[in-house]
N, C-alpha and C positions, 0 to 999 in steps of 0.2 A: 420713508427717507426723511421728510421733512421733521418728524417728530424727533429724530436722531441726532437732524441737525440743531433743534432747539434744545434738547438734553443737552450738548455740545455748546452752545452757547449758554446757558443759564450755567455750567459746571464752572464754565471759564469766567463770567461773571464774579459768583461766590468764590474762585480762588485769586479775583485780582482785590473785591473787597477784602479776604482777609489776609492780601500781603498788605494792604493798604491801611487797616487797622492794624495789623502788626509793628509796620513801619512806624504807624504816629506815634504806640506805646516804646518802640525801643529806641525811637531818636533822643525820647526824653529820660534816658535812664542811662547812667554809667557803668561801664563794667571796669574788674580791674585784672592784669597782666601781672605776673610777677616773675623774673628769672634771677639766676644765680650763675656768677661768674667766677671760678679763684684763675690766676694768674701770679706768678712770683714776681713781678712786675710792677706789681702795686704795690706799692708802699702803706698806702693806707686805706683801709675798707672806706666802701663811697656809695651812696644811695643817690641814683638820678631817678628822676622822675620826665619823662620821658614825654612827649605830646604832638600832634602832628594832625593836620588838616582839617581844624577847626571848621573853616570853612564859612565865619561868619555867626555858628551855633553859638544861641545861648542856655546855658544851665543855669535856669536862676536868673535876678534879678542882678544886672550887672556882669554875670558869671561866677556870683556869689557863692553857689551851691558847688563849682568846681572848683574854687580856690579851695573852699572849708576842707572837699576832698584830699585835695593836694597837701594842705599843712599837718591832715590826718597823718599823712606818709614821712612827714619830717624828711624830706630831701635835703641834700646835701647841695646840689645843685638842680637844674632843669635844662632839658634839651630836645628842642624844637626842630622837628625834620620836616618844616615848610607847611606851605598852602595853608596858614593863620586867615588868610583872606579870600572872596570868592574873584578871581580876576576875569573879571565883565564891567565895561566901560557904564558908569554910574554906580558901579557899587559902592557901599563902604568901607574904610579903613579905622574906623572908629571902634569897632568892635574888637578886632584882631590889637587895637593900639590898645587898646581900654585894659586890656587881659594882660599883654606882656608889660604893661608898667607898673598892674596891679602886683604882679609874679615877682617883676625886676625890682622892687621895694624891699623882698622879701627875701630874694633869693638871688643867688647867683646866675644870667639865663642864657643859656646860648644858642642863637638860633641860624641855620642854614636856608637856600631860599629852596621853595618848591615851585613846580611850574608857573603855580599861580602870582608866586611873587616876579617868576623871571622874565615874563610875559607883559606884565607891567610896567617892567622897567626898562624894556626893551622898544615896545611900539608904541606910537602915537597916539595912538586912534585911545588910549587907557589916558592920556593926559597926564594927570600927576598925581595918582593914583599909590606908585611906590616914593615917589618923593617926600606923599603926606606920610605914609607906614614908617618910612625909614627915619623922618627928621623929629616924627611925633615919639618915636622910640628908644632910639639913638644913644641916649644918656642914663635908661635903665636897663638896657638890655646889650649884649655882645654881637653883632651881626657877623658872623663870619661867612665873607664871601668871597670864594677861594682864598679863602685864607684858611689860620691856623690861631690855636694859643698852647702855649705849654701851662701844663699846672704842677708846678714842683714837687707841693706837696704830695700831691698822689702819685708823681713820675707818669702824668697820663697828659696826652696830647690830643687835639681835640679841632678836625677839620671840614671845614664847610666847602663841599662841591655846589658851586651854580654851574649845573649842564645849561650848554647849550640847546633849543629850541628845536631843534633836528633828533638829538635824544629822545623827544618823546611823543615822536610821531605814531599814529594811529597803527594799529595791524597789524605792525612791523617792527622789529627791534632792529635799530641801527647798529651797524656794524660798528666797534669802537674800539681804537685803536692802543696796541700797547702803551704808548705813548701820552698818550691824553693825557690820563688823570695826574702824573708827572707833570706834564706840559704845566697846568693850571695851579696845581697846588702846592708845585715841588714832592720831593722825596719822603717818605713815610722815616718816621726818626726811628732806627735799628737798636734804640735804648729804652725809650716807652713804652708804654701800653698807647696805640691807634688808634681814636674813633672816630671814623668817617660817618659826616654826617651826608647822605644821597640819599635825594628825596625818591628816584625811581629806584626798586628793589630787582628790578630785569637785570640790574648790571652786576649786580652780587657778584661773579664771577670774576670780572672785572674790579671790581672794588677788592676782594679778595689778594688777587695777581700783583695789586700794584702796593699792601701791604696791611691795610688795614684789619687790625685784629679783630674788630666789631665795627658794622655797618648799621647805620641805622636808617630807615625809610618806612614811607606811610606810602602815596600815592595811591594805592591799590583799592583803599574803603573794606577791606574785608572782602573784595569782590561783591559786594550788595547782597548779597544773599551766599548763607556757609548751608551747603549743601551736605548731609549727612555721607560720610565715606567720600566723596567729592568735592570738598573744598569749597575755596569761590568759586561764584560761578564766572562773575567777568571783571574784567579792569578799565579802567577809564580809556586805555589806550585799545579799547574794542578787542580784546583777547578773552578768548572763553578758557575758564578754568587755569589760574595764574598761576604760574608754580610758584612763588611765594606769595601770599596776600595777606598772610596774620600768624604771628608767630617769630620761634626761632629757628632759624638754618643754620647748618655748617658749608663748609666749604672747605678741606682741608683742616688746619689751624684756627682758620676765619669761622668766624662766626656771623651772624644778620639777625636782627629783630626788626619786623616790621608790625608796626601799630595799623589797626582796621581805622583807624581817625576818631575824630570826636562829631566831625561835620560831615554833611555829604552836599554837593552842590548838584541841582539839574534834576537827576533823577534821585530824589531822598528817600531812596530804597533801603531797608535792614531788615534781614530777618536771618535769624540766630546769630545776629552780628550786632548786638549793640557797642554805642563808642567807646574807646579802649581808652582807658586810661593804665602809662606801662610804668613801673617800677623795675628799676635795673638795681640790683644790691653787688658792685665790685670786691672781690677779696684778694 
């Protein structure tokens, strides 16, 4: 029995060393995403470039080696589905600033907030953590929060959900009311094309209902690990096997892409999930 137990234990060794060698080579490696969308709606084809839960990561010196990526893609615009920063009291926002004003120089950038930002800017104990992010930024970058913008030229509209703190509670998916995302952001415009920017992807359904033709969202990380036939395997909100964590969905009409992030914070677990970088091409 003992010997059985130590095969058992040395196996479980060699397989944490080599998620843990896995993990160090795919944190520092980009993957890329790419979808295609036509709609009669747009007026004029549009290449966003897509990014979400940095998390703090750097690629490169500066985040040099990610921008070069990015300008590879010639975006149109860029759009940020949150958690750019790790929100733990003493972290930095330099990093997460450093990138989007690098981005916001160059490009058009619009960003929605993710837990980590909302968290921030909600409790104490963070200080002034989203005040530094927000006024460091501010002037290159679009913050939309519950808000909106119209972009004429494309006939496409473009909206930032900050859930509330209760939304992304552990275990559990909150119940969330027809009403809500109305409440917060107003009415989805019945002439555009919609993209809701929601950084949790659980609500898809909900984001779906209340009009939004494409959702976009990260939170999920790829689940840490993409399990061959089984997906992720878990989400930050403690759920095993997320029914979205990387990819696109439908819902009806609706559509969802969610990005696997570029950062992981806590457990910096990947394996067959390196950071996503998404290209969206509109027609």
């Amino acid at each position: 029995m003992k010997y059985f137990i130590a095969i058992v234990v040395i196996l479980a060794l060699i397989t944490l060393i080599n998620i843990l060698l896995e993990s160090h080579k795919e944190n520092r490696t980009i993957s890329f995403s790419n979808y295609r969308i036509h709609d009669k709606r747009i007026r004029k084809d549009i290449r966003i470039v897509m990014i979400s839960d940095l998390h703090n990561a750097q690629f490169g010196d500066h985040n040099k080696d990610l921008i070069k990526k990015i300008d590879l893609i010639k975006p149109d615009m860029i759009i940020s589905a949150g958690d750019m920063i790790v929100g733990k009291p003493g972290k930095t926002v330099d990093i997460a600033s450093e990138l989007l004003n690098d981005l916001g120089r160059k490009y058009p950038v619009y960003i929605g907030k993710g837990n980590h930002e909302m968290r921030t800017s909600i409790y104490p104990q963070y200080g002034d953590m989203w005040e530094m992010l927000y006024n460091n930024t501010k002037d290159n970058v679009t913050w939309l929060i519950n808000d909106s913008i119209y972009l004429e030229k494309y006939n496409l509209k473009i909206y930032g959900l900050d859930m509330k703190p209760e939304f992304y509670r552990r275990f559990k998916k909150l119940y969330m009311p027809d009403s809500y995302i109305a409440g917060e952001i107003g009415e989805a415009d019945d002439k555009a094309y919609n993209i809701l920017i929601g950084h949790d992807p659980d609500y898809f359904e909900e984001y779906a209902a209340w009009g939004a033709d494409l959702s976009l969202s990260g939170h999920i990380h790829g689940g840490l690990m993409i399990l061959p036939y089984l997906g992720g395997f878990i989400s930050p909100m403690i759920k095993f096997f997320p029914k979205y964590y990387k990819g696109m969905y439908e819902c009806g009409k609706s559509r969802l892409i969610v990005s696997a992030g570029l950062g992981i914070h806590t457990l910096k677990i990947r394996v067959n999930n390196e950071p996503d970088l998404v290209t969206i091409n509109l027609y």
